[in-house]
Backbone as ProteinMPNN parsed JSONL, in Angstrom:
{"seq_chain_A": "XXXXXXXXXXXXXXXXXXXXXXXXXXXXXXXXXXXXXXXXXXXXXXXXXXXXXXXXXXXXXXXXXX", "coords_chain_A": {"N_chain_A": [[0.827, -1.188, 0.0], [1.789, 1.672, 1.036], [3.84, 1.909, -1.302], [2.373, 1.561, -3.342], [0.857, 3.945, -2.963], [2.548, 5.863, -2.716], [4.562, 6.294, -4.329], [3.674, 4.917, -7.043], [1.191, 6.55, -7.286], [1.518, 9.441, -6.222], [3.782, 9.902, -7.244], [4.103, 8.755, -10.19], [1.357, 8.989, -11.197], [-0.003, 11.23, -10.303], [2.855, 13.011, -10.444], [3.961, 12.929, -12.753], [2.105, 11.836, -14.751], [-0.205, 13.601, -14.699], [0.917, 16.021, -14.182], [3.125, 16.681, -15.651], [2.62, 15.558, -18.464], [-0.48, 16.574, -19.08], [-0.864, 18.694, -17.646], [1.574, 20.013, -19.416], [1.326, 19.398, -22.053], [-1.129, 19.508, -22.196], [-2.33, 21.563, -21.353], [-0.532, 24.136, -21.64], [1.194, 23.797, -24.105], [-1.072, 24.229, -26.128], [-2.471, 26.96, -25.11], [-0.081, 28.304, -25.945], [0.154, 28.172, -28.983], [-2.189, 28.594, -29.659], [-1.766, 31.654, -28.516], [0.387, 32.105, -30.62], [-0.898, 31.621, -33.154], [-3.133, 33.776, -32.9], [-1.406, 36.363, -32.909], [-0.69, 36.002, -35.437], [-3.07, 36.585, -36.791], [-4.498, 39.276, -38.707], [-6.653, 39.759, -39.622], [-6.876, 41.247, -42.221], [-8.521, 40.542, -44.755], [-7.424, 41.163, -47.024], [-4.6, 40.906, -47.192], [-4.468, 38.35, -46.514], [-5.014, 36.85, -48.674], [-3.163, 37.749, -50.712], [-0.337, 36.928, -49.798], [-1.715, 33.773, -50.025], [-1.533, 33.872, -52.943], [1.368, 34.52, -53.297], [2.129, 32.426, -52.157], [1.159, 30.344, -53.452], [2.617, 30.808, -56.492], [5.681, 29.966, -55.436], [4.818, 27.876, -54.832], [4.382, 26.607, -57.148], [6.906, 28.001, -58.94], [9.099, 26.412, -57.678], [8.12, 23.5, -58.251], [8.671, 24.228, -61.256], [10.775, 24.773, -61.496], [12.633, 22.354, -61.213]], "CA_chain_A": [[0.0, 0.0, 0.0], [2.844, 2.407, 0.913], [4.188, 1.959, -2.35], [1.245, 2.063, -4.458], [0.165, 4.992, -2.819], [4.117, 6.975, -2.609], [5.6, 6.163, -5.256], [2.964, 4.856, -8.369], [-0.365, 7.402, -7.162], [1.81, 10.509, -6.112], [5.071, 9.85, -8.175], [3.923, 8.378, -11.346], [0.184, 9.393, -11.524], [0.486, 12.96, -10.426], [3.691, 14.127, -11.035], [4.604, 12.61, -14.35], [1.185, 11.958, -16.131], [-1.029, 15.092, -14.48], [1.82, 17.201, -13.763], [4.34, 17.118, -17.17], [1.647, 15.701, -19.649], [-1.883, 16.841, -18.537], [-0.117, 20.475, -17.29], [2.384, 20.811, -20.039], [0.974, 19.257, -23.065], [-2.721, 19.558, -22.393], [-2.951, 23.391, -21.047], [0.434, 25.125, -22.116], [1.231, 23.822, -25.475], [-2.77, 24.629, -27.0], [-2.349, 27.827, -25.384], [0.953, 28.689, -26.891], [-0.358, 27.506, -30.267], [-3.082, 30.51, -29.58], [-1.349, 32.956, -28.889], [0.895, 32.452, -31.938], [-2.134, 31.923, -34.392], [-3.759, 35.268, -32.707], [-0.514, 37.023, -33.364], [-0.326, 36.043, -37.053], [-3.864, 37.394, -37.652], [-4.61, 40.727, -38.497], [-7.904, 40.058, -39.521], [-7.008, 41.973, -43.218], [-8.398, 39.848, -45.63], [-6.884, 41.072, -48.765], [-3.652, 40.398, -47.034], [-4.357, 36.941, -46.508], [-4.957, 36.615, -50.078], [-1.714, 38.388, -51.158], [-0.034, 35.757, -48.917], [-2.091, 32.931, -50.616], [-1.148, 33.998, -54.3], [2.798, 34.2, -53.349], [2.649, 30.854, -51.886], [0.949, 29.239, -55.044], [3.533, 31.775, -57.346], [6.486, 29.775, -54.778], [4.988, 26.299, -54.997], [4.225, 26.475, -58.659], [8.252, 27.785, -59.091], [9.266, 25.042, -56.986], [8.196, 22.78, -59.191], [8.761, 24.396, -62.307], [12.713, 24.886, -61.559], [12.667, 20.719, -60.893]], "C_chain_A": [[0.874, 1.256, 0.0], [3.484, 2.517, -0.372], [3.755, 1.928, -3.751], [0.874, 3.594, -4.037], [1.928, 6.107, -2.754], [4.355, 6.993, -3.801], [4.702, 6.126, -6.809], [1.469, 6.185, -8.351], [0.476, 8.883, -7.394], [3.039, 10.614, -7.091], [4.735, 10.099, -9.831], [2.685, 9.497, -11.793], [0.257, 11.103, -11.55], [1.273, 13.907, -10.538], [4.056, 14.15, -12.488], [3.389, 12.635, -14.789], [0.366, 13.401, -15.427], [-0.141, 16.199, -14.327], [2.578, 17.624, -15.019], [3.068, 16.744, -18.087], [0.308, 15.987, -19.706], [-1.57, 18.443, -18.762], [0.076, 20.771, -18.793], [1.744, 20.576, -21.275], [-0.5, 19.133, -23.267], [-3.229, 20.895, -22.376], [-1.509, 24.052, -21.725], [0.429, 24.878, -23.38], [-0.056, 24.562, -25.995], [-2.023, 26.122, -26.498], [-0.896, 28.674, -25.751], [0.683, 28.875, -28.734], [-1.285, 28.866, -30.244], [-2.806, 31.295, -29.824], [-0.696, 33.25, -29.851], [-0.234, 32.871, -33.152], [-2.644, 33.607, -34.0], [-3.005, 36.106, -33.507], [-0.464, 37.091, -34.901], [-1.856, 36.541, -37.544], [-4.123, 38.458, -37.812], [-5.695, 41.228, -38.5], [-8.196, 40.896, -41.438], [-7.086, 41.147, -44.296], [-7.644, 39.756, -46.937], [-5.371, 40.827, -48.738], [-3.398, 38.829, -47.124], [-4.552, 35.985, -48.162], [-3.726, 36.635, -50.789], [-0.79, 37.328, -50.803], [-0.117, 34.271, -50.009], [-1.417, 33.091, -51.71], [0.522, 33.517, -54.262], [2.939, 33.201, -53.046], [2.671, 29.901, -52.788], [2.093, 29.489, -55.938], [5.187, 30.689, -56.637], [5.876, 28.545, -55.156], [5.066, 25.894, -56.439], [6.212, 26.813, -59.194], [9.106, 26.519, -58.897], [9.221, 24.439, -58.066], [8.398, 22.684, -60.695], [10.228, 24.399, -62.708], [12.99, 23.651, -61.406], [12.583, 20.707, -62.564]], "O_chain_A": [[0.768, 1.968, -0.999], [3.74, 3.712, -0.519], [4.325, 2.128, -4.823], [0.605, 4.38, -4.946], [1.783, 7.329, -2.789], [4.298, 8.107, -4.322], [4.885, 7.008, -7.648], [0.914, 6.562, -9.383], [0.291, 9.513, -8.436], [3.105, 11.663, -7.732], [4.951, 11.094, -10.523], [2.856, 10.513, -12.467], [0.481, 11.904, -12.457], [1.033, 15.106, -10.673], [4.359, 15.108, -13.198], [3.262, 13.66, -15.458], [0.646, 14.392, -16.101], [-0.601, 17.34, -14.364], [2.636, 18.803, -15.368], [2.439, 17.725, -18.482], [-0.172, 15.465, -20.712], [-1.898, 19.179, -19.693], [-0.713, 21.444, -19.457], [1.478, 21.647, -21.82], [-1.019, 18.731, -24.308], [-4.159, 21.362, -23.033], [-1.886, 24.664, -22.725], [-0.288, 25.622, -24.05], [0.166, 25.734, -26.299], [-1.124, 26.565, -27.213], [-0.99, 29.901, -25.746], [1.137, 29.771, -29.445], [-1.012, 29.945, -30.77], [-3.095, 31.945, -30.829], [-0.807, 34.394, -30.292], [-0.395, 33.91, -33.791], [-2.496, 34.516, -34.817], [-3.452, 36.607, -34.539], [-0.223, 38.133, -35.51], [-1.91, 36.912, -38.717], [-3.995, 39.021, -36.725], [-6.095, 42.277, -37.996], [-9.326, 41.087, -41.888], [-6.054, 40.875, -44.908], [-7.341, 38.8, -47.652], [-4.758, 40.587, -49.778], [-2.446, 38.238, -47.634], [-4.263, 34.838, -48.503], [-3.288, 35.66, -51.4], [-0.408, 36.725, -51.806], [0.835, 33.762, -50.601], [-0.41, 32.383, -51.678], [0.975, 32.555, -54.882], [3.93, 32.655, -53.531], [3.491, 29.02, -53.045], [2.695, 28.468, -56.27], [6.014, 30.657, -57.549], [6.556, 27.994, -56.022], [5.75, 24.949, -56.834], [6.789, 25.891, -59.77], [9.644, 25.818, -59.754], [10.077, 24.64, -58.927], [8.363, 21.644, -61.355], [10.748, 24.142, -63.793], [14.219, 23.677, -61.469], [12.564, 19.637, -63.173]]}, "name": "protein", "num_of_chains": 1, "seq": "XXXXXXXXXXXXXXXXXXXXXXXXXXXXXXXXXXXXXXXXXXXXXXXXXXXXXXXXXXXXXXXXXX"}
C-alpha cells in the first residue's frame, strides 16, 4: 500500500502523467499555439490573399525549376 500509494499514485500518476503531460501538453502547449495563431492574424483579408497567391507563385516555381 505504501508503495502504491508513494511512489505509483503521487510519483507516477500525479507528477509525471497530471503534472508534465496533462499540465504541459494539455494546457500550455494549445495555449501557446493561440497565442501564436492570434498574433499572425490581423484580420485583413486582402492580405491573406496576397499571402495565398505568393505561396501558389512559390509552390508552382518550386516545381517548375525541378
Amino acid at each position: 500500500m505504501g508503495v502504491s500509494r508513494g511512489l505509483l499514485w503521487t510519483g507516477i500518476d500525479q507528477g509525471l502523467i497530471d503534472g508534465l503531460l496533462v499540465g504541459f501538453f494539455g494546457q500550455r502547449v494549445p495555449q501557446l499555439v493561440g497565442r501564436l495563431g492570434s498574433a499572425l492574424q490581423s484580420g485583413q483579408v486582402g492580405t491573406y490573399a496576397w499571402v495565398l497567391v505568393v505561396g501558389v507563385l512559390f509552390v508552382l516555381g518550386a516545381f517548375t525549376i525541378r
